[in-house]
C-alpha positions as CSV (number, residue, x, y, z in Angstrom):
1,X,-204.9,171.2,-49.6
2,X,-205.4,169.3,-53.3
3,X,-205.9,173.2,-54.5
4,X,-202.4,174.3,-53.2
5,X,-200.9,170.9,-54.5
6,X,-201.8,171.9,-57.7
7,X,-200.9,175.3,-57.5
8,X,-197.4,173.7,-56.3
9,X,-196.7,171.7,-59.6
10,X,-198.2,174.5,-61.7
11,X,-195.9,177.0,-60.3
12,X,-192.5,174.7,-60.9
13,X,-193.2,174.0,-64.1
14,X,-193.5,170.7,-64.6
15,X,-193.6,169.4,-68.6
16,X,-194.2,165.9,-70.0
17,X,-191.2,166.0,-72.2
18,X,-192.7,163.4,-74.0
19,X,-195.6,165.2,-75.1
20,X,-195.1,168.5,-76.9
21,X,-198.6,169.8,-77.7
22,X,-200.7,167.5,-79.6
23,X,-197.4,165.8,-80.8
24,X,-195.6,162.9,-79.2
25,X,-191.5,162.7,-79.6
26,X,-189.9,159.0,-79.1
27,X,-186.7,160.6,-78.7
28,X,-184.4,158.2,-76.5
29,X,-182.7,161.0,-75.0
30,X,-186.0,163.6,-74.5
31,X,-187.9,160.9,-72.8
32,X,-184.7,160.0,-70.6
33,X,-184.7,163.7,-69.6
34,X,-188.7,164.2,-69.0
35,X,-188.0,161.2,-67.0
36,X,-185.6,163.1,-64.7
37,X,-187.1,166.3,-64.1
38,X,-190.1,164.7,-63.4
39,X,-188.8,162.7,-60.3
40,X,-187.2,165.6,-59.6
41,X,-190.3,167.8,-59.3
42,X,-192.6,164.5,-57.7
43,X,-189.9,164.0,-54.8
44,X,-189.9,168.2,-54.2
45,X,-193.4,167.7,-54.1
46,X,-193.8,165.0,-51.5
47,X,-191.4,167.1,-49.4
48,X,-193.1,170.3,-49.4
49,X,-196.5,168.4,-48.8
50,X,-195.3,166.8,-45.7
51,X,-193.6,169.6,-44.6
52,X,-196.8,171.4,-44.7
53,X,-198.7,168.5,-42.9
54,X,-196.5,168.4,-39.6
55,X,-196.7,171.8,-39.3
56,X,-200.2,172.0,-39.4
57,X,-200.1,168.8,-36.7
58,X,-197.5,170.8,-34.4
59,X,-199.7,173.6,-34.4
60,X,-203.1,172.4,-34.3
61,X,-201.8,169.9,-31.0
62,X,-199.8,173.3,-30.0
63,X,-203.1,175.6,-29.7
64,X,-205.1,172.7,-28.5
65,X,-202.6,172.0,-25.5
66,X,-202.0,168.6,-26.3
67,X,-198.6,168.8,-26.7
68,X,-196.1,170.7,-25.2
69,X,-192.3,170.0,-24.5
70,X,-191.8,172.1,-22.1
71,X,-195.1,170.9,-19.8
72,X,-194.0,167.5,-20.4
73,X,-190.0,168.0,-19.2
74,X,-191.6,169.6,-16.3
75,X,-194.2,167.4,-15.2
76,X,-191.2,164.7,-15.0
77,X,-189.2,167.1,-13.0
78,X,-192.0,167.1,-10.5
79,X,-192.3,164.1,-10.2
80,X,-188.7,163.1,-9.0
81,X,-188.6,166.4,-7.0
82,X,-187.8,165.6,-3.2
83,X,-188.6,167.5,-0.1
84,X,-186.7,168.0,3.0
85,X,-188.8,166.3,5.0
86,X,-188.8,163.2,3.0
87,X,-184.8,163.4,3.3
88,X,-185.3,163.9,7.0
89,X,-187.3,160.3,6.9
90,X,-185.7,158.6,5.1
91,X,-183.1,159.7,6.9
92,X,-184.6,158.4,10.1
93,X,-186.2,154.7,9.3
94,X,-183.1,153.4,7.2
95,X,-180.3,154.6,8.9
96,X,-181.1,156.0,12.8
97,X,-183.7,153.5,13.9
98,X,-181.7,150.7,13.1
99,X,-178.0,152.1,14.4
100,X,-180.2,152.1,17.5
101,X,-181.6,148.9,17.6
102,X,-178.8,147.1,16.8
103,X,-177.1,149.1,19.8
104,X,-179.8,148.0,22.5
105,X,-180.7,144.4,21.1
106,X,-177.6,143.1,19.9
107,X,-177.2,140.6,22.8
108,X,-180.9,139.0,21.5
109,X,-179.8,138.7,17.7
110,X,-178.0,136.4,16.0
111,X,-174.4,137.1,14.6
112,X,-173.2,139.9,17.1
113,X,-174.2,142.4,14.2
114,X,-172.8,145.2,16.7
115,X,-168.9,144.4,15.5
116,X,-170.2,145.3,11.9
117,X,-171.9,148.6,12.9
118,X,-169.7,150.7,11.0
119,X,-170.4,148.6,7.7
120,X,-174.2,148.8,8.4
121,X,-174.3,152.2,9.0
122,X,-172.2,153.1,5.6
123,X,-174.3,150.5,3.8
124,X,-177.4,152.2,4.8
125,X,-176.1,155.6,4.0
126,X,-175.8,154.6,0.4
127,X,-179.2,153.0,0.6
128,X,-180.7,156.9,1.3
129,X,-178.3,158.4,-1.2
130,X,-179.7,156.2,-3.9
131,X,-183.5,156.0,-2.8
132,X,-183.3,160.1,-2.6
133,X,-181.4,160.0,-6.2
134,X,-178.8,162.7,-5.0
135,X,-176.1,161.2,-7.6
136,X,-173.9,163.9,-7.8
137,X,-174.6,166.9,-5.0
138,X,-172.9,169.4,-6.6
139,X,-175.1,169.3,-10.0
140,X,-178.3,169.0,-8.3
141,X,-178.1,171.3,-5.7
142,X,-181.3,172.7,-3.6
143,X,-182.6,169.9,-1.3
144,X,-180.6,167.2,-2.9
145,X,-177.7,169.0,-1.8
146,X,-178.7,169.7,1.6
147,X,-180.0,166.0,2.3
148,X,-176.3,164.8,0.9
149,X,-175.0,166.7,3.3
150,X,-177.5,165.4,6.0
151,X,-176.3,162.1,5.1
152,X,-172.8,162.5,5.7
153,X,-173.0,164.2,8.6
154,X,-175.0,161.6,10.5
155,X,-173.0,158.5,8.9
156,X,-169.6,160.0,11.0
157,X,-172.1,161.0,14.2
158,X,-173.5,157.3,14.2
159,X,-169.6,155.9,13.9
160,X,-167.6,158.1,15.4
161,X,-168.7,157.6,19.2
162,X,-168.2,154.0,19.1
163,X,-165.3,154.3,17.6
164,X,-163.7,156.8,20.0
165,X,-164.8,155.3,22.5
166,X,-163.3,151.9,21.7
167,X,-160.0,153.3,20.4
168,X,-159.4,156.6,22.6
169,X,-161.0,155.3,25.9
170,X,-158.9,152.0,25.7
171,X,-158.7,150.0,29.0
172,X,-161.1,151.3,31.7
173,X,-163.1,148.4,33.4
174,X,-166.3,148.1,34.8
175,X,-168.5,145.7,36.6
176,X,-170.9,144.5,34.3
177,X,-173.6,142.5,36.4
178,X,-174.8,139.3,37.0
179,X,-176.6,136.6,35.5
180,X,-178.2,133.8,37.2
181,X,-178.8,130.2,35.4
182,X,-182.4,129.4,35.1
183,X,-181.8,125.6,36.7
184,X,-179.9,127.5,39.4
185,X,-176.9,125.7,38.6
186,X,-174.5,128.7,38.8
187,X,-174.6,132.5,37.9
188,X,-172.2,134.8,34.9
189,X,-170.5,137.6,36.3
190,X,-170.0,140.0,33.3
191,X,-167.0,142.4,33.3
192,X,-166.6,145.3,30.5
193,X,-163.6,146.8,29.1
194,X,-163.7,149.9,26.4
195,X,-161.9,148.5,23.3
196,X,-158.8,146.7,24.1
197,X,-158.6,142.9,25.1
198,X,-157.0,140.2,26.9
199,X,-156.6,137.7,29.4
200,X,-157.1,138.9,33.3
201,X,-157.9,137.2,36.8
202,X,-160.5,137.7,39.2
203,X,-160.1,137.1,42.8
204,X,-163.8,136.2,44.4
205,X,-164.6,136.0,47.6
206,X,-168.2,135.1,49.1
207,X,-169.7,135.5,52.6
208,X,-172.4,133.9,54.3
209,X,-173.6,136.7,56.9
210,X,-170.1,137.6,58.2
211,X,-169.0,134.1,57.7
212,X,-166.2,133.1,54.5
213,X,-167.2,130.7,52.5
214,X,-165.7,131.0,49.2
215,X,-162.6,132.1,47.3
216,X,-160.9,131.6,44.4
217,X,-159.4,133.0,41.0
218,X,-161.0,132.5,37.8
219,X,-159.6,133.3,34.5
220,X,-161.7,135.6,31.6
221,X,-160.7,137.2,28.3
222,X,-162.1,140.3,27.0
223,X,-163.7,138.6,23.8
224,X,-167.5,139.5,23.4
225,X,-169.3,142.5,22.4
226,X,-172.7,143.4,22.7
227,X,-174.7,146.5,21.9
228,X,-172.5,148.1,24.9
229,X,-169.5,147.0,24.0
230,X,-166.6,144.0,24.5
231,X,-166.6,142.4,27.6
232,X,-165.3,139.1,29.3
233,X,-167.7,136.7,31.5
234,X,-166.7,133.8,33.9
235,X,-169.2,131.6,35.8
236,X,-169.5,130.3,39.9
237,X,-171.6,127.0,40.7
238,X,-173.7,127.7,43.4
239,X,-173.0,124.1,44.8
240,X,-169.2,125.3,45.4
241,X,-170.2,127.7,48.0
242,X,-173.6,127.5,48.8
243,X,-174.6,127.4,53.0
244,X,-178.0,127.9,54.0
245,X,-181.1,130.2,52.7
246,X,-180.7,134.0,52.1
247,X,-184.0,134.2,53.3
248,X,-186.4,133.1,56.2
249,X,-185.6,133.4,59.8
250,X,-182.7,131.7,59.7
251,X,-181.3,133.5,56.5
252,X,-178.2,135.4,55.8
253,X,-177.0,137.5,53.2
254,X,-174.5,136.6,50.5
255,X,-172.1,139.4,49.2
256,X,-169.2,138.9,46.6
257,X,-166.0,140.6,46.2
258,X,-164.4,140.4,42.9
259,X,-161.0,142.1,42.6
260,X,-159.2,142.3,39.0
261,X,-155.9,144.5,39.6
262,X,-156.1,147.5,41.4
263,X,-159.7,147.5,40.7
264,X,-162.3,146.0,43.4
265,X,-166.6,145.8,43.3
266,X,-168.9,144.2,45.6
267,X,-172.2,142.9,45.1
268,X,-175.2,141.5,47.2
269,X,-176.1,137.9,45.8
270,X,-179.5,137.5,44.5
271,X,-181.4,136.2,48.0
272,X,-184.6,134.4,45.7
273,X,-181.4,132.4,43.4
274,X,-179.8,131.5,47.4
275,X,-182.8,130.1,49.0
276,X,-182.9,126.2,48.4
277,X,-183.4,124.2,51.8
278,X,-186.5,123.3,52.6
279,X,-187.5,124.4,56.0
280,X,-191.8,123.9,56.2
281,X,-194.0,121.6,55.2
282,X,-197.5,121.1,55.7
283,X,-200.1,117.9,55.0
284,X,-204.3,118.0,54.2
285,X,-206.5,115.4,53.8
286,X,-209.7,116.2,51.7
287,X,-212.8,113.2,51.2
288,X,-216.0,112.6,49.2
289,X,-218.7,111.2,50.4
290,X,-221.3,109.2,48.7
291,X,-224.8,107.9,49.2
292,X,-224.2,104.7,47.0
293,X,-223.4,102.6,49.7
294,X,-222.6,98.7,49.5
295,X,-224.4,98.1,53.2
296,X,-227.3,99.2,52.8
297,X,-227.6,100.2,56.2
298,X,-225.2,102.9,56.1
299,X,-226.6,106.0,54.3
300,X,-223.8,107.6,53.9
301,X,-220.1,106.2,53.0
302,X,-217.1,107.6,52.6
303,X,-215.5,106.7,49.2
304,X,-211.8,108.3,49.3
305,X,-209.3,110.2,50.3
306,X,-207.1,112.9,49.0
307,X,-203.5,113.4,49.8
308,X,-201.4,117.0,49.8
309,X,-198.5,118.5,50.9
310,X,-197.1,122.0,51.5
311,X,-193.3,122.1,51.5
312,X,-190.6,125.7,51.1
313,X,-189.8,127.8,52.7
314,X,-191.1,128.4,56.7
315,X,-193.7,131.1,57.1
316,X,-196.3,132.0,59.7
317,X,-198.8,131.0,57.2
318,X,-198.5,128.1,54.0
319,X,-195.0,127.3,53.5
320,X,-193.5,129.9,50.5
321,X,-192.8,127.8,47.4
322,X,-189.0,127.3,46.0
323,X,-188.8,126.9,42.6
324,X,-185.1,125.8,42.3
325,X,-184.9,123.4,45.6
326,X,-184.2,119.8,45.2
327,X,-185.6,117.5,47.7
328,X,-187.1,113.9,48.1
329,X,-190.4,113.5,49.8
330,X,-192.8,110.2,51.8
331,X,-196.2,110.6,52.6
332,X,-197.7,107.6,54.9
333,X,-201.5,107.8,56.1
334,X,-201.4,105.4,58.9
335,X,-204.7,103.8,61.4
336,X,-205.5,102.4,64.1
337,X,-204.8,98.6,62.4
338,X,-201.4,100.4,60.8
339,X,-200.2,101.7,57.6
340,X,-203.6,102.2,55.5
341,X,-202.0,104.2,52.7
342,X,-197.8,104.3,51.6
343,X,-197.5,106.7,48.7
344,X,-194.4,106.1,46.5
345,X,-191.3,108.4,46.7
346,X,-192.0,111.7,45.2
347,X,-188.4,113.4,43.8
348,X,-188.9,117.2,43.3
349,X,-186.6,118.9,41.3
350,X,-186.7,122.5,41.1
351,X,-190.6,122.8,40.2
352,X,-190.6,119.1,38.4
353,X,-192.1,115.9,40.6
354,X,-192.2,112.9,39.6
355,X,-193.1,109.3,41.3
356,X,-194.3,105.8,40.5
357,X,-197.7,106.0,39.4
358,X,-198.2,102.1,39.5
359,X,-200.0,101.5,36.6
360,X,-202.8,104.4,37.1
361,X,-203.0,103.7,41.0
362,X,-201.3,106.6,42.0
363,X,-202.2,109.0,38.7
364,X,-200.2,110.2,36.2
365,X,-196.6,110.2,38.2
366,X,-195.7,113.3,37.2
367,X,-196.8,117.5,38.6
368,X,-195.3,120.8,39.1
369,X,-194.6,122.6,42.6
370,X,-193.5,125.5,43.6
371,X,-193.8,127.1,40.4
372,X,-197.2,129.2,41.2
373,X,-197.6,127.6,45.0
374,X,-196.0,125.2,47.5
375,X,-198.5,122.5,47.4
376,X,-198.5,119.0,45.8
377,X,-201.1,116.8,44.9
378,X,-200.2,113.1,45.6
379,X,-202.8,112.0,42.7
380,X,-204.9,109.2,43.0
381,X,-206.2,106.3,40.4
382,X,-210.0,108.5,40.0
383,X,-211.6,112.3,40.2
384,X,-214.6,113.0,41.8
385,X,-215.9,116.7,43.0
386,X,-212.3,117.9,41.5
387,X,-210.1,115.7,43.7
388,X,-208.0,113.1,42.8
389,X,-208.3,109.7,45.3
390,X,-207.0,107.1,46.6
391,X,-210.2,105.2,47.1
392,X,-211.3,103.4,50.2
393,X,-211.4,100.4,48.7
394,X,-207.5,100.7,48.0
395,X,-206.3,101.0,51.4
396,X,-204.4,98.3,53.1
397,X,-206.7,98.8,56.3
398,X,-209.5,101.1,56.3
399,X,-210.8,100.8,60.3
400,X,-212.5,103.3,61.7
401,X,-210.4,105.1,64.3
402,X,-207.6,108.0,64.0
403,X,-206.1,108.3,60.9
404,X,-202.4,110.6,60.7
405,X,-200.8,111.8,57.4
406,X,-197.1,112.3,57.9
407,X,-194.3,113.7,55.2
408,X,-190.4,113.6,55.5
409,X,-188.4,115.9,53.4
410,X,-184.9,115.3,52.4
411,X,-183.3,117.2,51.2
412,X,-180.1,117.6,48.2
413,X,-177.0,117.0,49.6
414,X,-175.8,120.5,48.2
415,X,-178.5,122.0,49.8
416,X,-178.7,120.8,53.1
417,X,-178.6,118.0,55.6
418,X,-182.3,118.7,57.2
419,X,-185.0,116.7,57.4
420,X,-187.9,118.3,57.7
421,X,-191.3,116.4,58.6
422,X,-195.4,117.3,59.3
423,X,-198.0,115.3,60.0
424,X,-202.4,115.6,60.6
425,X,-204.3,113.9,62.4
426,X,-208.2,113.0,61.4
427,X,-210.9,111.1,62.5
428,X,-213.3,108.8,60.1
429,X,-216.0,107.5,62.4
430,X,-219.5,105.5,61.7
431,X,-221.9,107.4,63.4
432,X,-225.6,107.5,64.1
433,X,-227.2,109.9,63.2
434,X,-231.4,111.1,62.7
435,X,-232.5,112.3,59.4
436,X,-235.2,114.4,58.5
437,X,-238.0,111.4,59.5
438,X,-236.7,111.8,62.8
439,X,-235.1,107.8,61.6
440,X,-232.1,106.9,63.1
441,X,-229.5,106.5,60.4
442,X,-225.4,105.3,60.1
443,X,-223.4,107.4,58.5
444,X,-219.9,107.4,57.8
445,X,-217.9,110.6,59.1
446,X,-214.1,112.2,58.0
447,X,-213.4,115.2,60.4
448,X,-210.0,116.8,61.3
449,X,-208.4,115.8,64.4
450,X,-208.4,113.0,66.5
């Protein structure tokens, strides 16, 4: 390259117009001029030299394939290129799957999102247009054209039903179902309306068997919405009609009328939600015995007693449990010298009891019934062989004899006027007994019946 250079400067001629041969001119204006040609042949110079260099480079990188333009634009390209089927997903998880769930779980989220669908589904239309960087269809063309397309078309499918059905459909009612409080208080009747509002009246009418019972107008205003559309909801206490159980041998069905205009439905009442009086009840005793005896000649003692009671509805077997009656119940184990044991007053309500525990005498105050059976343990103040007890030594009179458990049930006033009542009988005994000496021994004995 320094051999070309040279060549270069030979070639344009360049003179030091200062020296002339072996002589040297101080000439103002000769020097002035060397000066000038000479920048003017040292800037040519430097052009053609780099010049020369970057093509070398660009060619060199060229043949070596490190750099091309036209690879480089194209990788790039590549990279941003889309395929239908990535349209076709996107397509799907942004904008379908939602429209859906929003349709089937509005009633469960928070907001009543369904009265903005049409802003959620555009919103999520532009969040595929921008994530599949369509930007203008009509330029890009190919897939980007097709999935623009796509788009549109499923934003007016998603919001064009609910819309016409809404606006067109205006003013057809239907019976929407029933609801039932969990405390058993009262149940919703739901009415639905396509689009539209307003206040209307409902005439109800309930029957026990073929007995009236109820009627009246209540009042509701098409004013919710939910993922299947506006609707209007009024409520009945159960305590304003209710007669008997729905179930058991003495059970009757409930049906409901509800009339709004010319329009009429009538439904069957929910018979588990309509079964609250108590009708059976059972008692059981359970003991421990114990060979740690205070006489020592008794080998055997008996150190308490444990207390339950059944109580729902009547069966040929175990009362079936209630979980939404309300009822009071007394439990009294009485001997042959009188009352021996008077538990406090349990108070059941729907599946909670509570009592007066007494300090610890009568354990914690506090169980649930007839939430996965019918029976209730009247705790005692310890718990030996997994039974809670009232202890012997408790009792007001613990004579040997016959020994009856007895319950009364009352019951709520809206449920019923019945009082139901059980009782068992046992026998607790000193007897004697051989043991395995062939010695005659006392032992203590609790057996049912008397």
């Amino acid at each position: 390259m320094s051999d070309g250079l040279l060549d270069k400067v030979e070639k344009d001629g360049y003179q030091d117009s200062v020296h002339q041969g072996d002589n040297i001119v101080n000439d103002p204006s000769a020097i002035i001029d060397a000066y000038e040609r000479g920048q003017k042949s040292a800037g040519g110079l430097l052009d053609r030299v780099e010049e020369d260099v970057v093509e070398e480079v660009l060619t060199a990188s060229t043949d070596s394939g490190l750099l091309s333009p036209r690879d480089k634009s194209g990788s790039e390209d590549s990279r941003k290129e889309i395929t239908m089927g990535d349209s076709l997903k996107m397509i799907g998880l942004v904008m379908i799957i939602p429209y859906f769930l929003i349709m089937w779980f509005d009633v469960y989220l928070p907001g009543e999102l369904s009265s903005y669908l049409w802003l959620i589904i555009i919103a999520t239309a532009g969040v595929v247009w921008w994530q599949l960087d369509i930007k203008n269809p009509l330029e890009s063309g190919g897939v980007k054209m097709t999935s623009s397309i796509l788009v549109v078309i499923v934003t007016f499918l998603l919001i064009l039903p609910p819309l016409l059905l809404g606006n067109v459909l205006v003013g057809t009612m239907s019976f929407g179902g029933l609801d039932y409080e969990e405390d058993g208080s009262a149940f919703e009747v739901t009415i639905r309306q396509n689009g539209g509002s307003g206040s209307h009246d409902a005439i109800v009418a309930i029957t026990y068997g073929s007995s009236p019972i109820y009627s009246a107008t209540h009042s509701f205003t098409i004013d919710q919405t939910d993922g299947y559309g506006k609707h209007g909801s009024f409520s009945v206490d159960t305590s304003s009609f209710y007669s008997g159980n729905a179930l058991g041998d003495s059970g009757k069905d409930y049906s409901m009328t509800v009339t709004v205009g010319d329009l009429e439905w009538e439904r069957t009442l929910d018979a588990n939600f309509l079964t609250r009086t108590i009708t059976g009840a059972e008692t059981g005793v359970s003991n421990v015995m114990s060979s740690n005896c205070d006489d020592p000649n008794i080998e055997r003692c008996l150190v308490g007693v444990g207390l339950s009671v059944s109580s729902g509805l009547a069966s040929a077997a175990s009362p079936v449990a209630m979980p939404l009656a309300n009822y009071n119940l007394t439990a009294t184990m009485s001997g042959p010298s009188g009352v021996a044991i008077s538990y406090p007053v349990v108070e059941v309500t729907r599946t909670s009891a509570t009592w007066d525990s007494d300090g610890g005498a009568y354990g914690s105050g506090s169980a649930i019934v007839g939430d996965w059976g019918s029976q209730l343990q009247l705790q005692g103040s310890v718990v030996q062989e997994e039974i809670s007890l009232i202890l012997k030594d408790d009792w007001d009179s613990s004579d040997y004899g016959c020994y009856t458990l007895t319950v009364s049930i009352t019951q709520d006033s809206f449920w019923g006027t019945e009082t139901v009542t059980a009782s068992s009988e046992y026998t607790f005994s000193l007897d004697e007994t051989e043991d395995d000496n062939e010695e005659m021994k006392d032992r203590e004995n609790w057996i049912a019946g008397c």
